[in-house]
N, C-alpha and C positions, 0 to 999 in steps of 0.2 A: 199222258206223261208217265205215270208210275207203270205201265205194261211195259214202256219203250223202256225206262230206265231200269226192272229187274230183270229183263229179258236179255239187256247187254252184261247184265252184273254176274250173270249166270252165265254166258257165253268166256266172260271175258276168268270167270273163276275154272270156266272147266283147261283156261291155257296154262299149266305153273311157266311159273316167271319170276327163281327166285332169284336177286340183285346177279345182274352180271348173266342171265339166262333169260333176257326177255324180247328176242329177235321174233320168234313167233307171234308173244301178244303182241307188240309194235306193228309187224303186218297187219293183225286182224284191225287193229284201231286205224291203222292208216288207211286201209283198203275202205271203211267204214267214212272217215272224215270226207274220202274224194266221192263214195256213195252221197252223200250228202251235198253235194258239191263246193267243197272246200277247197284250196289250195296247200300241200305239206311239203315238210323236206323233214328228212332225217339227220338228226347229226353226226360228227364222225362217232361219237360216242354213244351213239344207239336214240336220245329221246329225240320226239315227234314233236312238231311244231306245226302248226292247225293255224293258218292267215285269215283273218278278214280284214279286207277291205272298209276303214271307215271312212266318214264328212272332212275330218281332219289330221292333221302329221300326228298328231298324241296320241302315245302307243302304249296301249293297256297287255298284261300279262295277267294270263288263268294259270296256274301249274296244278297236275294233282300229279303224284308218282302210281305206276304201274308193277312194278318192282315189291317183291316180298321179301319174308324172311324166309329163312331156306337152310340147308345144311348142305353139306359137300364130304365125300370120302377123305378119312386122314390115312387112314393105313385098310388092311386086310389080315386078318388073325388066320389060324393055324387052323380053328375048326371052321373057314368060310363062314364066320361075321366079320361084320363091317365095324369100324372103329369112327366116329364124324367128328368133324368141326362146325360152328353153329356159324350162317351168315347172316347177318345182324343181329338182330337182341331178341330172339324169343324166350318168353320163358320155360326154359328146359323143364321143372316137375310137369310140366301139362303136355308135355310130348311120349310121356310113357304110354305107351300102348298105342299108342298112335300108328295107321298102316301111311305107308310111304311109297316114293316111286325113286327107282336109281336109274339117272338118267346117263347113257355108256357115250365116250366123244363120239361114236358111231351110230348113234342116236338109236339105239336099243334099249329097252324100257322095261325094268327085270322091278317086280311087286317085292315089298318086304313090312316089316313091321319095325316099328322102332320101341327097345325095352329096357328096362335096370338090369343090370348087372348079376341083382337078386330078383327075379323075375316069376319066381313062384312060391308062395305062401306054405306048400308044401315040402319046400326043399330046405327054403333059406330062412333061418331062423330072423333076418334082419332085412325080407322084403318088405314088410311095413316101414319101417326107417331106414334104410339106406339112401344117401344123398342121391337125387337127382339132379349129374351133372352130364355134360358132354364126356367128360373123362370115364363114371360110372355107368355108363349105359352103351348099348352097342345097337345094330342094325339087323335081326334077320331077315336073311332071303327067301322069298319062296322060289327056291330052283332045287336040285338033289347036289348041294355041295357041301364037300364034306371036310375041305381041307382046302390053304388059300390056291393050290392052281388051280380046281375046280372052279373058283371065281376068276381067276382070271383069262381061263379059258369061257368065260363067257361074254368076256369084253369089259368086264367091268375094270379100272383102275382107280389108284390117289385122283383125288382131285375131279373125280365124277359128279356134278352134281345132285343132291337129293331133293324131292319136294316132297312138302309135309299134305297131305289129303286138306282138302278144305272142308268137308263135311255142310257145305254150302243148304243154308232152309229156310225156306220164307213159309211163316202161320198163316193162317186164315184172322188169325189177332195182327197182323200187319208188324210183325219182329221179323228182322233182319239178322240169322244168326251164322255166321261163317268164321274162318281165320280167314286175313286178309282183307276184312275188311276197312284195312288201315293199306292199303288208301283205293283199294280198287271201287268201292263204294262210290268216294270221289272221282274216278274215272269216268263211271256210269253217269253221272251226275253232270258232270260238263258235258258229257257226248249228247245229252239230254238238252242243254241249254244249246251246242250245236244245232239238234236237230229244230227247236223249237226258231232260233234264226233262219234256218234253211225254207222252213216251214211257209213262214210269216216272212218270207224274202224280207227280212228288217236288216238296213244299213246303218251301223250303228254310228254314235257321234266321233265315238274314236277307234282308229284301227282297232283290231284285239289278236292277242298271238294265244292261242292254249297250247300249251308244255307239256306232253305227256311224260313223264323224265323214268329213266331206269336205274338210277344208284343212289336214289335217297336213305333207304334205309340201312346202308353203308357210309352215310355223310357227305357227299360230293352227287348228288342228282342232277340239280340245277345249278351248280356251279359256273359253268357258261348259258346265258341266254344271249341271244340276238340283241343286236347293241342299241339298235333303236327303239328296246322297248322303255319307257319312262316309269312305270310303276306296275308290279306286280302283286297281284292275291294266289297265296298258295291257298287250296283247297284240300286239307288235308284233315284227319279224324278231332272230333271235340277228346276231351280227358272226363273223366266222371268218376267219381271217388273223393276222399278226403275230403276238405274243406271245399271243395270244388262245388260250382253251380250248376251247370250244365246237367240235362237227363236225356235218354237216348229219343225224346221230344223233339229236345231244341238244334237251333243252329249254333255253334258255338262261336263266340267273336275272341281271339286270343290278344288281351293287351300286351304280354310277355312272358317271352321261353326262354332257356337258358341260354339263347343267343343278345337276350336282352330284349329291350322293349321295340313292338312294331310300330311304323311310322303315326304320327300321332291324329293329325289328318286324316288320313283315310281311314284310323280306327275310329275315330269319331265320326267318321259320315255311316260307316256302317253301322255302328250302333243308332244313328238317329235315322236313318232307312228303316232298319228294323223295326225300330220305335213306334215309326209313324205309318207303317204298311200293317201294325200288331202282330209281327211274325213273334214266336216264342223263340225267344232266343238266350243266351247267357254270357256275360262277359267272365273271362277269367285269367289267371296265371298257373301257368305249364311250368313248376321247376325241370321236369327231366325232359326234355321235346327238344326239338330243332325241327324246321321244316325247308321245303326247296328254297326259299325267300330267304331263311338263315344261309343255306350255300351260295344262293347267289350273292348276297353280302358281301360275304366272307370272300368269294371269289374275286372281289375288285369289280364286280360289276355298279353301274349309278343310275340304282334306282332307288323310289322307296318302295315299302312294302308292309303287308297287313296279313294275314291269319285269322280263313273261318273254316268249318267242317262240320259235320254232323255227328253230335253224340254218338260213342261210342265205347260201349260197356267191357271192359276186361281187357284191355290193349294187350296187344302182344300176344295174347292165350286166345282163350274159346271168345271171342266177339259178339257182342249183339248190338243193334241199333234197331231203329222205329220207322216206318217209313214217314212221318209225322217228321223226321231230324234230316232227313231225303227231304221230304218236300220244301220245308223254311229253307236249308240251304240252298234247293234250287231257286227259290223266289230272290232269296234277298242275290245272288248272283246277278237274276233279271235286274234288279231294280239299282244295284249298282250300275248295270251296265247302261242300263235307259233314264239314268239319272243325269240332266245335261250340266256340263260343267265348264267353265273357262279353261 
């Protein structure tokens, strides 16, 4: 289990895919699902939909998103840097220094780094404290340009894509440390529970659809799901900090985000799954979160829904999780699923 599952987690890290740029990893996942022997369809809107066949018409939904955070070209300056715009909520101070890739609409693929404004200690009397924002910081290239048609004679334009390096590392201590780990971790993680069905040809009680979705972390991911599905689990990262319970150990089961509280039902059965299988797990409240279940809500879709994921240290920034918060998550998935119900 834990080979299959870092093996795709590394695969699926070396695709960037950041919101609105994930046609590549939706292939590699989809090409994977029918390896498997699945059934998919794609949506018009890019996510991946993974069928099984169950005993009966009640139709369970897995969603985890694919989709990162990411930056994109706003303008081009006069000495050839790049000016960005942030795509969804990374935390900008932890992107200083950070090397990057600018992705051209002609899919040319020019290396850069991404820096402050005041980018050396030697020069600028306020590189220690100058804000790090999108506005104070810029993009260099490694090419020989020296002025913006030099960049644009390289294809680059507004509106190019950027992805940020993953710096993707698994210890011999069993830590999970990457960006992106919100939510591609959970990606690995259901293609896991995939293959463990495939495996063990098990026909489950109720259909199952898993959602690989591409614009969560833009708000509208799972916004549309397939209408016969009756209730959804997104499988998206735990929170860890503040008054919070979860550690990059557990599974974490979310009673409520800032989309309000998940259906009440199905957080209670997972919690007593957990319970009685002894997975370490944690219940908690998400003030800042939303997940695919929050959009499909939100969307006028009817169903209910619930929220779990694996610990996950530093959200948004430099990531870490356990493979300990991998493994519970993957079980209590199993034991939801083989858990028979009316």
């Amino acid at each position: 289990m834990n080979d299959y599952i870092l093996d795709f987690l590394k695969d699926i890290m070396a695709i960037d895919s950041p919101s609105g740029y994930t046609k590549k990893v939706i292939q590699y996942c989809e090409k994977e699902a029918q390896k498997l022997g699945f059934e998919t369809e794609i949506s018009n809107k890019g996510n991946l939909h993974i069928s099984i066949k169950g005993q009966d018409n009640y139709s369970v939904g897995f969603g985890a998103h694919v989709d990162t955070l990411g930056l994109m070209v706003r303008s081009i300056n006069n000495d050839g840097s790049l000016n960005f715009t942030n795509i969804g909520g990374p935390i900008i101070p932890t992107l200083d220094g950070e090397y990057c890739r600018i992705i051209t609409r002609d899919n040319q693929i020019y290396t850069g780094t991404i820096l402050s404004l005041s980018p050396s200690a030697h020069v600028y009397d306020d590189s220690k404290k100058r804000e790090r924002s999108c506005e104070a910081m810029y993009i260099r290239i490694d090419e020989n340009v020296k002025t913006k048609e030099d960049v644009l004679q390289l294809g680059i334009q507004n509106g190019d894509y950027i992805a940020i390096e993953t710096k993707t590392t698994i210890t011999p201590s069993g830590f999970i440390k990457s960006r992106f780990l919100d939510d591609k971790m959970s990606v690995a993680i259901l293609f896991c529970v995939l293959k463990h069905l495939s495996d063990f040809q098990i026909i489950p009680q109720h259909s199952l659809t898993f959602i690989i979705s591409t614009f969560e972390e833009v708000g509208h991911g799972s916004s549309y799901i397939p209408q016969d599905i009756n209730e959804m689990i997104a499988v998206d990262m735990g929170c860890i900090g503040k008054d919070l319970s979860c550690s990059e150990y557990d599974v974490s089961i979310c009673a409520k985000d800032s989309s309000g509280p998940y259906d009440y039902d199905m957080t209670t059965q997972l919690i007593t799954l957990a319970k009685q299988k002894q997975f370490n797990f944690a219940v908690d409240i998400y003030p800042y979160y939303s997940s695919d279940v929050s959009a499909a809500l939100r969307g006028g879709n009817n169903v209910k829904g619930a929220l779990i994921g694996p610990g996950v240290h530093a959200s948004h920034g430099m990531e870490r999780t356990h493979i300990q918060a991998v493994e519970n998550t993957f079980k209590l998935i199993l034991a939801y699923i083989e858990n028979q119900r009316s």
